[in-house]
N, C-alpha and C positions, 0 to 999 in steps of 0.2 A: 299702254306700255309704261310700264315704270322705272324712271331711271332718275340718275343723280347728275347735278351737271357741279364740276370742281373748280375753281380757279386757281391757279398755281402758277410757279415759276422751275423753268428746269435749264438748268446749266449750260450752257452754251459756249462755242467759241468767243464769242464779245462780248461775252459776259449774261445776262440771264434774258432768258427768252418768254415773255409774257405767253400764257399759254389757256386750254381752256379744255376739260376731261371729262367726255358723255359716258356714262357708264350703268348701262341698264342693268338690273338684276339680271344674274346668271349667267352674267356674258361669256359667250365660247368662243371670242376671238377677239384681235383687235385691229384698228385702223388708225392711218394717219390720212387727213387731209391738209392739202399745203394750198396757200391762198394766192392770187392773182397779184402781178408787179406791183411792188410797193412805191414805185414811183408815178404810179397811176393811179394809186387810193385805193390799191388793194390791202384789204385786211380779214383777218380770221372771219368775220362780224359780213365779209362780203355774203352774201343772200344763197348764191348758188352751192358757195362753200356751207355754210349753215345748211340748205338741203341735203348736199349729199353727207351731210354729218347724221342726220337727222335720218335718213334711207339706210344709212349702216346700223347704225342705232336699233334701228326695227328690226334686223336683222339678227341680232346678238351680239353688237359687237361693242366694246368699249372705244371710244371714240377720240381721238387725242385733234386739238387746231391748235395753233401757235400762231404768232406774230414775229414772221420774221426780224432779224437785228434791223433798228431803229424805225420800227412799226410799233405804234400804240407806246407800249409801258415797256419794249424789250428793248435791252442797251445796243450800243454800236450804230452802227453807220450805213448805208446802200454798201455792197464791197465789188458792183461790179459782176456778180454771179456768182463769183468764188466761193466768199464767205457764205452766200446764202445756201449754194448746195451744202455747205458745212452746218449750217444749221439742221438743213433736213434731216440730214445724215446723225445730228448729234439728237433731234428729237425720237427720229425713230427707233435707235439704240435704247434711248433713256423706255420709249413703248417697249420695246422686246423684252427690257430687265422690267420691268411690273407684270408683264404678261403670262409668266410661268408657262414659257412652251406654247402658249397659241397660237395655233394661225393668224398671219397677218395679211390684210389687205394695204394698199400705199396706191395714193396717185394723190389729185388736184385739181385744181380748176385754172385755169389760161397757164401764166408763168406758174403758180403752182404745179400743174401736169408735167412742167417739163424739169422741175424739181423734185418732183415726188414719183415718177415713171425714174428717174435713173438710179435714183437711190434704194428706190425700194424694190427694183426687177434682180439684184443682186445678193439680197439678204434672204439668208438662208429659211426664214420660217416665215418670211411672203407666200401665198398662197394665192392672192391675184393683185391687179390693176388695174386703176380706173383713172384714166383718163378726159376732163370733161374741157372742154372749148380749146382744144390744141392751138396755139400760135404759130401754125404753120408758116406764115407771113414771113414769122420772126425769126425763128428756132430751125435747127435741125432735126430731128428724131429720129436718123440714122439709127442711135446705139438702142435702138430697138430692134434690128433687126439680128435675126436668133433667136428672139424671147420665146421661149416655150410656155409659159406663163398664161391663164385667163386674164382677157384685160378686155374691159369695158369702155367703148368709146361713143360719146356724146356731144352734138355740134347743132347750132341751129342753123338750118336751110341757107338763111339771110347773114351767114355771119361773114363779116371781110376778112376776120382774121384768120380764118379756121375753113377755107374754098370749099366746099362740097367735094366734088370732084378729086381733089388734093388728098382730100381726108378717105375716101372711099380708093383710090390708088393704093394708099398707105393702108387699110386696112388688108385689102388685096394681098399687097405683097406679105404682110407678118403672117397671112394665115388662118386656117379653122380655129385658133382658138381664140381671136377677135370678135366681138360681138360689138354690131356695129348699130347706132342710130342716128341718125341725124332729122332731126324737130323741126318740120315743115312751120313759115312763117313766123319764124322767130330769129333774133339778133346772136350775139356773143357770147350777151349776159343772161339771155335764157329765164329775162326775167315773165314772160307769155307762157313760161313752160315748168316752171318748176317744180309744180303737183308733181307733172311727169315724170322729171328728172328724178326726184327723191323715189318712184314707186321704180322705178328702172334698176336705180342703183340697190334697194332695199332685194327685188327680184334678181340683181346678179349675185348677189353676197350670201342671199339663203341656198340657193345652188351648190355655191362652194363649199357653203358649211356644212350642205345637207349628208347625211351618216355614208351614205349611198353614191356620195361624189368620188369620181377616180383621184 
């Protein structure tokens, strides 16, 4: 597959948001992936986020990751949550005006998923979700329910943050159009699994794009 990777900087609330642009030949859609709490050494650059960049990619999609404010080279500060959903919200915007009408995919990985699942179940030219190691522990994920949305979710067996159980419940309730795995003998970071994770995510995103999708 051939693609371009870009580095850039895109505007943000607190000023510029260090960022990073997969962009395969011919892409017919586009994605955001949002990176794990940043007060835990989460960054763009984290492994599973790079997979599931890397799984949309192969799919046709142009690929947007970002560094949260005051992660890597982007300005500002931890804000709390607030600011950070404002980031997502300002990256994905800045994704929809380069994308000329494409379908969009949006989710994350840990604290990303629960940045990137509420921002992007609302934008008009989302076309699905992906969800990967949910912080159930942590988060609510309430304002998921209603979503009529394809969203793909991803947990390892072993993981503390993300119960089995918990997560299988919550799939339950949102619905058939959840598409649900959870990755026997592996942790949070999913780092035993990744192969998987990127072929999982690459096979939900060509579904959606495929000519013949509802």
């Amino acid at each position: 597959m051939s693609r371009m990777m870009k580095r850039l900087f895109l505007p943000g609330p607190a000023g510029r948001l260090e960022a990073l642009l997969m962009q395969p030949a011919a892409a017919q859609a586009a994605a955001l992936v949002c990176h794990p709490h940043p007060q835990h050494g989460g960054t763009m650059h984290t492994k599973a986020v790079y997979r599931t960049a890397r799984g949309l990619a192969a799919a046709g999609c142009s690929v947007l990751r970002f560094n949260f404010r005051g992660v890597g080279h982007s300005d500002g500060c931890w804000d709390e949550e607030r600011g950070e959903k404002q980031d997502a919200k300002e990256a994905l915007d800045w994704l929809a005006g380069q994308s000329a009408q494409q379908p969009l995919l949006v989710g994350g990985f840990s604290f990303g998923s629960f940045m990137g699942l509420q921002v992007g179940m609302h934008h008009p030219q989302t076309r699905g979700l992906l969800g990967i190691g949910l912080p159930l522990d942590r988060y609510r994920f309430e304002f998921l329910d209603g979503n009529t949305l394809p969203l793909l979710l991803i947990s390892g067996a072993e993981d503390p943050f993300c119960p089995a159980d918990e997560l299988r419940q919550l799939a339950q309730r949102l619905g058939p159009q959840v598409e649900l795995h959870i990755l026997a003998n592996d942790g949070h970071l999913l780092l035993d699994s990744l192969p998987e994770v990127q072929a999982l995510v690459t096979s939900f995103a060509q579904r959606l794009l495929s000519p013949t999708a509802g």
